[in-house]
C-alpha positions in Angstrom: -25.5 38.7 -1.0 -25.7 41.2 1.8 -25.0 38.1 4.3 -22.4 36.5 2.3 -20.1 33.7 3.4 -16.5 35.8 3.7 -14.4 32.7 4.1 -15.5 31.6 0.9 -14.2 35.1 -0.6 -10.6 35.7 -1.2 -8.8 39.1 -2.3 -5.5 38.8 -4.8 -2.5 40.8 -4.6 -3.5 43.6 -6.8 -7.1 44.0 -4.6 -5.0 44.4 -1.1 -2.9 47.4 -3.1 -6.3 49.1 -4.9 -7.8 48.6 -1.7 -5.2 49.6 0.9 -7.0 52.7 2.3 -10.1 50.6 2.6 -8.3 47.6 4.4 -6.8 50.3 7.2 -10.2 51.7 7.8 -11.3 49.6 10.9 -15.2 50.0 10.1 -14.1 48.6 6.6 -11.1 46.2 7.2 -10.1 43.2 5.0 -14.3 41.3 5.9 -15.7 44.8 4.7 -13.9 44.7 1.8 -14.9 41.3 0.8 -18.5 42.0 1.2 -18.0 44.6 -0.8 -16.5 42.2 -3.5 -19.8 39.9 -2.7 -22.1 42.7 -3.5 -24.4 43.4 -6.3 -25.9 46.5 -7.1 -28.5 47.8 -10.1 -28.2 51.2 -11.2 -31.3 52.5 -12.9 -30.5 54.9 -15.5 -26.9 56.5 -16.0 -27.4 60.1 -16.5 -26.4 63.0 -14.1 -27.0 60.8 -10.6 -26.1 57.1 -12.5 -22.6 58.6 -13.2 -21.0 59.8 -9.8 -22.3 56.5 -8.2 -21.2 54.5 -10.5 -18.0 55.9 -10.7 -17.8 55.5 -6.7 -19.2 52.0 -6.6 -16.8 50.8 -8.9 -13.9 51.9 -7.4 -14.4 50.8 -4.2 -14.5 47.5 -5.6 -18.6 46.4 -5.9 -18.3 43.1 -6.7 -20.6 42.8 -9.6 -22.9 46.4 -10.9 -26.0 46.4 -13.3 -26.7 49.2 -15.5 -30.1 49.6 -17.4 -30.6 52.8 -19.7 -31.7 53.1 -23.2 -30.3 56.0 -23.9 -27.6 57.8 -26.2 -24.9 60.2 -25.2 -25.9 63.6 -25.9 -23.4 67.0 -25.9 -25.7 68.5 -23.7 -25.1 65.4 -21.1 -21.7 66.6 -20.7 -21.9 69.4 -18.5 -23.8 67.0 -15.6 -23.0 63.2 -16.6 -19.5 62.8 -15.7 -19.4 59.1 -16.5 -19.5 59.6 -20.5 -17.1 61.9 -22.7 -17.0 63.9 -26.0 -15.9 60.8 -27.8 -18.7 58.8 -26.7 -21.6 61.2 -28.0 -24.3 59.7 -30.0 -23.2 56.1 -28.6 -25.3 54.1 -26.3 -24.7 55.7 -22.5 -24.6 51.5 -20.9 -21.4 51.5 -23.7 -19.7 54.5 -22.4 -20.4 53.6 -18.6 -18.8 50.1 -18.9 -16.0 51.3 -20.2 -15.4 54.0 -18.0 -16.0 51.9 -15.1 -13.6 48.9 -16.1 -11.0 51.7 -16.7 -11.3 52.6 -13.2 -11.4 49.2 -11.8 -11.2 45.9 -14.8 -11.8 43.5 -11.5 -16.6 44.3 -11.9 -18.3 42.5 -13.5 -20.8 44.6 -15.2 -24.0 43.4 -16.5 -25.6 46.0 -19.0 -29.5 46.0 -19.8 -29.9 48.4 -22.8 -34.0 48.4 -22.3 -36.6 50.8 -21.0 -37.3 49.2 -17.2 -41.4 48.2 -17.5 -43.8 45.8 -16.0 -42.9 43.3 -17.8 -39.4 43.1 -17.8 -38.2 44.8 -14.0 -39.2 42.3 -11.7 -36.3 39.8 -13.5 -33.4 42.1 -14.2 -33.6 43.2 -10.6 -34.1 39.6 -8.9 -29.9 39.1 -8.9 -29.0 42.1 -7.3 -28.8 43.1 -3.3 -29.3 46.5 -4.1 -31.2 49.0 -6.3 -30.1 52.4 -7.1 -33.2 54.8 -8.5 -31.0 57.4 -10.7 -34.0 58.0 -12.6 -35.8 61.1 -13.8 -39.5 60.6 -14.0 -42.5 59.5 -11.5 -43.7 56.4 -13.7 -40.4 54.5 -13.5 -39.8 55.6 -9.8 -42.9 54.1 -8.5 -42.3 51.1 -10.6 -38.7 50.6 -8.8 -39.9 51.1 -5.7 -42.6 48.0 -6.1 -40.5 46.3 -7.7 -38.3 46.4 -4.6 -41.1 46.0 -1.9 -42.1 42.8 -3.8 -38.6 41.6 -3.7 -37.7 42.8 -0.5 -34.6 44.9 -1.3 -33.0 48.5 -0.6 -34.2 51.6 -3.0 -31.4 54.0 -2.5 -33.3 56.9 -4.0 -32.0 60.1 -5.2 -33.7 63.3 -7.6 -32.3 66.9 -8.5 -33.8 70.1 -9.7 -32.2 73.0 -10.7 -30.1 73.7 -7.3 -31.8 71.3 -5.2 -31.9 67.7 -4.7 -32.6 64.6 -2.2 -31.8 61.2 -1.2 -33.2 59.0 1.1 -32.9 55.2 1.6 -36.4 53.2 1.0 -37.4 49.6 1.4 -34.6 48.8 4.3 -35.4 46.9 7.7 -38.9 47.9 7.9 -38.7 51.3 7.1 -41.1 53.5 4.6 -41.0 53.3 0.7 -41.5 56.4 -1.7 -45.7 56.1 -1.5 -45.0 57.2 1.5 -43.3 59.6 0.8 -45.2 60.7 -2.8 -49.1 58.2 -2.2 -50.3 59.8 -5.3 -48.1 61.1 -8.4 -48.0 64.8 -9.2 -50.2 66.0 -12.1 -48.1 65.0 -15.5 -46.5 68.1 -16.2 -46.3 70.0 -13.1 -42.8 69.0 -12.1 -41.0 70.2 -15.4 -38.0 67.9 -16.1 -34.1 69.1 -16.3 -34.7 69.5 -19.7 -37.4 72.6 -19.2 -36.0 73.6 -15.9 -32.3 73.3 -16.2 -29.9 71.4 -13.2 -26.5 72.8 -11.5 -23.9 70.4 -13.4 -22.0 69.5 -10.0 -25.5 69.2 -8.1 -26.1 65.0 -9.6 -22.5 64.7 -8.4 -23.0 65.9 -4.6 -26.6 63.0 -4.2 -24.8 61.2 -6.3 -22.6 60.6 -4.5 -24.9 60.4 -1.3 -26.4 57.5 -2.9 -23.2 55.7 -3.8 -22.3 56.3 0.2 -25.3 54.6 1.4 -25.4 51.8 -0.7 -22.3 50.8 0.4 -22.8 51.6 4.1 -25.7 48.9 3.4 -23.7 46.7 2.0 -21.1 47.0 4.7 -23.3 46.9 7.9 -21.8 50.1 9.1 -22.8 53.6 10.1 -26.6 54.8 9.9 -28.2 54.8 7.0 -30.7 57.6 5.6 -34.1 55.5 6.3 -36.3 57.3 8.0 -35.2 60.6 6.6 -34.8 62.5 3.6 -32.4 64.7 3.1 -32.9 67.9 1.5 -29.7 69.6 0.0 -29.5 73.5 -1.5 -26.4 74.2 -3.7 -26.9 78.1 -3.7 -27.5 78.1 0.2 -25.0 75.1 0.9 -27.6 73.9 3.1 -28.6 70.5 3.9 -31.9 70.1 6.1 -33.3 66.6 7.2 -37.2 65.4 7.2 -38.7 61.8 9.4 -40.2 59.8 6.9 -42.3 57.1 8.4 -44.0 53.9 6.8 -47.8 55.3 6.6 -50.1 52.4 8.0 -52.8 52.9 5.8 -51.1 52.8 2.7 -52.2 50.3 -0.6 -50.6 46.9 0.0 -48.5 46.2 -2.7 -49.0 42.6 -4.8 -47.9 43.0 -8.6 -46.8 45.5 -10.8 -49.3 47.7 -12.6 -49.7 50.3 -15.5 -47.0 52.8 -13.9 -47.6 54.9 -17.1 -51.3 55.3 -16.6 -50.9 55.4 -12.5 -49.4 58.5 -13.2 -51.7 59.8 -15.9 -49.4 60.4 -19.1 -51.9 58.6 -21.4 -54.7 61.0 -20.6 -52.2 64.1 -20.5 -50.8 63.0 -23.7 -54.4 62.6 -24.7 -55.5 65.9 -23.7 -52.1 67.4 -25.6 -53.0 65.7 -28.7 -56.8 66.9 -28.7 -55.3 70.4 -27.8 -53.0 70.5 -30.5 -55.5 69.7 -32.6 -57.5 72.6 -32.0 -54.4 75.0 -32.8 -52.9 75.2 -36.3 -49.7 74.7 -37.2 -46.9 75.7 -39.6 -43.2 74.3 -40.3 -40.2 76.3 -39.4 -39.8 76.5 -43.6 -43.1 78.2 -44.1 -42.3 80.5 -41.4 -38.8 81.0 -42.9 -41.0 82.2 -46.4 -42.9 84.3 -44.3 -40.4 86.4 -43.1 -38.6 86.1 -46.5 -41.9 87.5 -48.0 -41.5 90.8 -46.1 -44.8 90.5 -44.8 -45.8 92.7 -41.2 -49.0 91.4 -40.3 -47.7 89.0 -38.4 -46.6 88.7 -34.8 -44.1 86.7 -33.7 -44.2 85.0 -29.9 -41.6 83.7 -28.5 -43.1 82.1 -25.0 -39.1 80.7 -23.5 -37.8 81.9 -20.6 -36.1 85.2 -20.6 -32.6 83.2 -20.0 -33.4 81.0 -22.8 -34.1 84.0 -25.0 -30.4 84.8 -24.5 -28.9 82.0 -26.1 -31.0 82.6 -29.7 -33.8 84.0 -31.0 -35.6 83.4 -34.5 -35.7 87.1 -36.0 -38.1 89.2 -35.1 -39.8 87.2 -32.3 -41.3 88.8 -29.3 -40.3 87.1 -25.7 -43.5 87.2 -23.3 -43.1 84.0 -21.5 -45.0 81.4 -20.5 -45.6 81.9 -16.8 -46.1 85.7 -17.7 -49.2 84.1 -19.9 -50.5 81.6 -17.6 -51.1 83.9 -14.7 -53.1 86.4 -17.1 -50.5 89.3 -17.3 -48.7 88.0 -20.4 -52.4 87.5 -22.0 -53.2 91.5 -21.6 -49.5 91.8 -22.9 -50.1 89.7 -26.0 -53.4 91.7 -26.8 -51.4 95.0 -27.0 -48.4 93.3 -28.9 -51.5 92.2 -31.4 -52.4 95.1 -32.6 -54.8 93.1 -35.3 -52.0 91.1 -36.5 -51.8 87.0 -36.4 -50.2 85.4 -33.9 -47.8 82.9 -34.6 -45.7 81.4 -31.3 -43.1 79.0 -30.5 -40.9 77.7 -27.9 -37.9 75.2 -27.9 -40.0 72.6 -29.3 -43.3 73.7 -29.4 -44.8 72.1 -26.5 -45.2 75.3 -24.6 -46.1 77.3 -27.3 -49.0 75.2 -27.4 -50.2 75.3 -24.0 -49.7 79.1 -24.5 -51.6 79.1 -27.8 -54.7 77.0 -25.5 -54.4 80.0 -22.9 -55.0 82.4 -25.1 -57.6 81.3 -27.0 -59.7 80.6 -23.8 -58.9 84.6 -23.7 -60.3 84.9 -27.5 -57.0 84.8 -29.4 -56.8 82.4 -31.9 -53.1 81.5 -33.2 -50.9 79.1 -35.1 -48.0 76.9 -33.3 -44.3 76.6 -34.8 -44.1 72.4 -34.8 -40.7 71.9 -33.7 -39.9 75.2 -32.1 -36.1 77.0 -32.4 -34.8 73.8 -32.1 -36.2 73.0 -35.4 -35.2 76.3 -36.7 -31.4 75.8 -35.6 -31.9 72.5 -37.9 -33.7 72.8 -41.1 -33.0 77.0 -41.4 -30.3 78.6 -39.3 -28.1 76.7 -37.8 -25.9 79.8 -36.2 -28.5 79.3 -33.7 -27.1 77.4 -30.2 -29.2 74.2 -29.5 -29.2 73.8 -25.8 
């Protein structure tokens, strides 16, 4: 309700106190804040972007906020998701974030959808709301929310991070361009690795975070000038922000329904193409490998293919760090032949996903080897768990 009738919405006594430093702002005022009470807004996902805006939405008094995640809270949320806390790890993340957000402000209404967002189900749990927020972390669901809110006809405030970098932009608003035009085709699966793989700045969700939570409400209040047209590029380590024109591209694919987001951005076929790989590469348990190294045996090497940082934080005796960049652009291959020295390869990663890839690499180059299924990760669990899961 982004025109909404204001006599019809009254604030209480408590609202004029929580509000006060709202009320005096003249571009907010006592008809801002009731809009603001009017409101509705859908967050997608409450990880490290859902929880600053969230947090910010609610207390300036968003009349009514969605929240759709699927999720659990994990202890290695923590350092980014500011929303959830210790207690709350292992419990549904839609659970934690109500209850954070009604202890910061018990007058929203918050409507939780504990589902993974699809085709089938998108179209009605974001019908009710005047806004979406996209605090998502992968391209299938992003394109997805951004049809979803062409077909509708409402606001995508859009955000992403990356290590020390991250973005925000507002799509979908009076006439202005939507992510395909920013992103027409997705990005090979895999190419953009995910926090998970590439690691993220804890405060970095918090500073688009809070972007987004900023121009959702300057949407909702008819004030100020939004970030249509523009996407803003932010650096942590540089403190630099930088600003790129976006512009609706006339010749892009008119969009009518939903579709297969999943196989618009190929992870069938890459998952596909993983399986047939893996296939073609033996494996072993982190048990068997435990026996093996039990047994005394040396004709064995050992390949660790993490980064050298994530090498730091444990290692499964023995193992030999070449990485997996090191292999892929042919230096860590020569490297591996030398480590050989006649002896079987045996590799692993954090979960053995890259080992694998590394394992296909190098038997292109003639070196045939066998994959540890479930990485350190599955070594910290099943044999040693001295070893830091991160």
């Amino acid at each position: 309700m982004l025109n909404p009738n204001l006599d019809e919405i009254q604030l209480n006594k408590e609202e004029y106190e929580r509000y006060s430093r709202h009320l005096i702002l003249p571009e907010v005022g006592l008809d801002g804040q009731k809009r603001l009470k009017a409101a509705s807004v859908l967050c997608i996902g409450t990880g490290g972007l859902g929880s600053p805006l969230l947090l910010y939405l609610a207390a300036a008094g968003v009349g009514r906020i969605g929240i759709v995640d699927f999720d659990i809270v994990d202890t290695s949320n923590l350092q980014r998701q500011v929303i959830h806390g210790t207690s709350w790890v292992g419990k549904p993340k839609i659970e934690s974030a109500k209850n954070r957000i009604l202890e910061i402000n018990p007058l929203c209404q918050v409507d939780l959808y504990e589902t993974r967002v699809s085709s089938e189900n998108a179209i009605a749990i974001a019908t009710p709301y005047d806004i979406v927020i996209d605090g998502t972390d992968n391209f299938p669901t992003r394109y997805l929310m951004n049809d979803v809110c062409v077909l509708l006809n409402k606001p995508n405030v859009y955000g992403s991070i990356f290590r020390f970098e991250g973005q925000a932009t507002v799509f979908n608003y009076e006439g202005g361009p939507n992510y395909r035009d920013l992103y027409p085709e997705p990005p090979p699966p895999g190419m953009v690795p995910s926090c998970a793989e590439g690691g993220v700045l804890g405060v970095l969700p918090g500073v688009i975070g809070c972007i987004q939570a900023t121009e959702a409400i300057k949407i909702i209040l008819g004030q100020g000038t939004t970030l249509s047209g523009r996407l803003l590029l932010y650096n942590a380590l540089d403190m630099t922000f930088r600003q790129l024109k976006l512009r609706p591209n006339p010749v892009r694919p008119v969009i009518e329904k939903l579709i297969d987001y999943e196989q618009f951005c190929g992870i069938p076929q890459a998952k596909a193409q993983e399986a047939n790989q893996q296939m073609q590469i033996a494996e072993m348990t982190v048990i068997e490998l435990k026996e093996l190294i039990d047994s005394g045996a040396k004709d064995f090497l050992l390949l660790d293919v993490r980064n050298p940082n994530e090498y730091e934080i444990g290692q499964i005796p023995g193992s030999v760090l070449v990485p997996l960049p090191d292999i892929e652009n042919g230096k860590g291959v020569e490297k591996v032949k030398e480590l050989l020295n006649g002896h079987r390869l045996i590799a692993h990663c954090k979960m053995g996903g890259r080992s694998a890839k590394a394992l296909g690499i190098l038997k292109e180059a003639g070196i045939d080897g066998i994959n540890v299924k479930g990485g350190i990760t599955a070594w910290s669990q099943q044999v040693d768990p001295s070893v830091p899961q991160y």
